[in-house]
N, C-alpha and C positions, 0 to 999 in steps of 0.2 A: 386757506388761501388758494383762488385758482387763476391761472393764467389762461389767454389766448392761445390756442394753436400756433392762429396765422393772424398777423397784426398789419397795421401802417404806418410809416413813419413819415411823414410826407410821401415823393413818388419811390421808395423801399418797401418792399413785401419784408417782411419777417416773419421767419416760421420757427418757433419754440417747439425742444424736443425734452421731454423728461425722464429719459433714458437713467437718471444718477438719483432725481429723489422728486417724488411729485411737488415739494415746497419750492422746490429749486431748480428750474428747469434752466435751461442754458440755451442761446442762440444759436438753431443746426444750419439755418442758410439764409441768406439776403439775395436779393433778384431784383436788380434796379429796373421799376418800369420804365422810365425815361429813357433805356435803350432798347424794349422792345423792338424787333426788326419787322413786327406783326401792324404795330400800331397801335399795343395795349398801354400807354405810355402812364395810366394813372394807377395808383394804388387804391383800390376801393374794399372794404372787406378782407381785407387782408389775399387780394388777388390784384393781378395787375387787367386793368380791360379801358373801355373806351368809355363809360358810363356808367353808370344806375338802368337797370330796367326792370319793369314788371313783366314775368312769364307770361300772366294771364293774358295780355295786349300787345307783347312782343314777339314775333314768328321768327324763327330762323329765317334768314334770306341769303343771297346770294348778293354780294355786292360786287363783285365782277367775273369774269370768266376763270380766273386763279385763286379766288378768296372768298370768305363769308364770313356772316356775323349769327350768333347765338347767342341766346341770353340763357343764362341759367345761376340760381343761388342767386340773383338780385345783379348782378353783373353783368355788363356785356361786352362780350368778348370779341374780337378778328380773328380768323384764324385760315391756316394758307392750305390750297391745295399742293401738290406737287406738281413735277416740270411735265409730268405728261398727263395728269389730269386736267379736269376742269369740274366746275361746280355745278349741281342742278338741281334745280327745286321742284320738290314732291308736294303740291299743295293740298293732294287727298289730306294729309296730317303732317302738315306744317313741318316738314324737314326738309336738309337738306343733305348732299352725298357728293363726293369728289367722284368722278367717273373717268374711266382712261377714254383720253380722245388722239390718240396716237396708234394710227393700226400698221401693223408688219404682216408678216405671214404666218405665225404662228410658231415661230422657229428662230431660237439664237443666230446670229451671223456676224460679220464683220462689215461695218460701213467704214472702207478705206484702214487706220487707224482706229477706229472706235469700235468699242465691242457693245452690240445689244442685246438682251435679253428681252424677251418675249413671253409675255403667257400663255396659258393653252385656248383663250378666248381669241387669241390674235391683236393683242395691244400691247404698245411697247409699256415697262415699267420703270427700266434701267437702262445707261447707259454710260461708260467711262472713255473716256479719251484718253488713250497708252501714249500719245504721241508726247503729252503733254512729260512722262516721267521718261522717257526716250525708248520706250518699245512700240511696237507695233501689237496690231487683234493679230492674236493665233489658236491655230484650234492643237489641242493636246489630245496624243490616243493613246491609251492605253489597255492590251485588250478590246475588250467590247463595250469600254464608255469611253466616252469623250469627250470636251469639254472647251470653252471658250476662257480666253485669260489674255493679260498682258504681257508679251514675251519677247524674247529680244531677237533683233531682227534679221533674218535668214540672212541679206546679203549684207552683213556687219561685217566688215575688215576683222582677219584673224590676227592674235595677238599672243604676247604670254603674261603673266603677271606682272612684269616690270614697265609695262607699260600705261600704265594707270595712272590717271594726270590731272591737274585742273588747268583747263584752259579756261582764263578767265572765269566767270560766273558759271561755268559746264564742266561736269565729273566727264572723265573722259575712264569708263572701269573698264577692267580685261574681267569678263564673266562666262566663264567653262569656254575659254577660248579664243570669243568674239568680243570684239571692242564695241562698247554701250557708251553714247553719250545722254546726260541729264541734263534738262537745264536747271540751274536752281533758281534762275531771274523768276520764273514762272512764280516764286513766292514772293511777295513784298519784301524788300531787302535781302533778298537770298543770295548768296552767291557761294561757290565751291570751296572746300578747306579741308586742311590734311589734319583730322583730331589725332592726338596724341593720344587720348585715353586717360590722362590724367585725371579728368573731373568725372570719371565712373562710368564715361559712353566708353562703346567699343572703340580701338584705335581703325584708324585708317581713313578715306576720304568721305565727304558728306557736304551734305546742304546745312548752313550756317545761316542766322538771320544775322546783320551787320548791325552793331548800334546805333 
């Protein structure tokens, strides 16, 4: 008796793993295509994509400046570039390539709040907004390297440990001295709370989602 791999159940991928006995294989994952965030929303062959297609007739393209489509195994796929690339199509042989279209100087820095990294071609790849966890971009030396991070803020109000609070939805933490505010609104229902440590998290203040 043999099983599928990778199966369909309507718009559900299943993917059978035989890890315990080849007669007997067991369910390892389910991946509902209907929430792809790509657009692959159907189950075809045991994959999630946007259709059927023939390789021989189907080219890689580029369907807009952040995305593209590929066919391959009989399926045809979306699939995304990232926030500082974009897509371009090689028509010598039919492919395509995400390309960084974000150029810097070559050289990590701080824009405001934000920390960027850079490659050595000079395009951006990365980026984090500290403002958003309540630090600011700082640069760390130590010795002779140094380095970019999210840190907490040179002219933060000195403190001591007892001062540590939730103001409404905001951690208000004493950290090695200075006083750090978080927001937790920042998360879909978040807001600030004093965990006990009962249910196995560490005790003390944190970002909570509300029921």
């Amino acid at each position: 008796m043999t099983f599928p791999d990778r199966d369909c159940d309507g718009d559900f991928v299943v993917v059978c793993a035989e890890f315990a006995h080849p007669e007997h294989p067991f369910i390892w994952r389910i991946e509902d295509c209907s929430a792809n965030e790509d657009g692959n929303t159907q189950c075809i062959d045991g994959k999630c994509g946007v259709s059927s297609c023939d390789e021989a007739t189907t080219a890689d393209s580029c369907d807009s400046d952040d995305s593209y489509q590929v066919c391959s195994e009989g399926v045809l796929t979306m699939r995304s570039c990232d926030q500082f690339s974009e897509c371009v199509e090689h028509p010598e042989d039919d492919q395509v390539s995400c390309e960084f279209d974000v150029p810097c100087d070559g050289q990590d820095g701080c824009d405001g709040s934000t920390v960027v990294w850079c490659n050595e071609e000079g395009w951006k790849y990365e980026e984090i907004d500290c403002s958003k966890m309540g630090y600011e971009c700082i640069e760390t030396i130590e010795g002779s390297e140094s380095w970019l991070d999210c840190g907490i803020p040179a002219e933060s109000a000195e403190c001591d440990g007892g001062d540590s609070h939730c103001d409404g939805s905001v951690i208000k933490q004493c950290l090695y001295g200075l006083l750090v505010e978080i927001d937790c609104s920042v998360l879909s229902g978040g807001t600030c709370a004093d965990i006990d440590g009962s249910d196995g998290w560490n005790s003390g203040l944190g970002c909570v989602l509300q029921d």
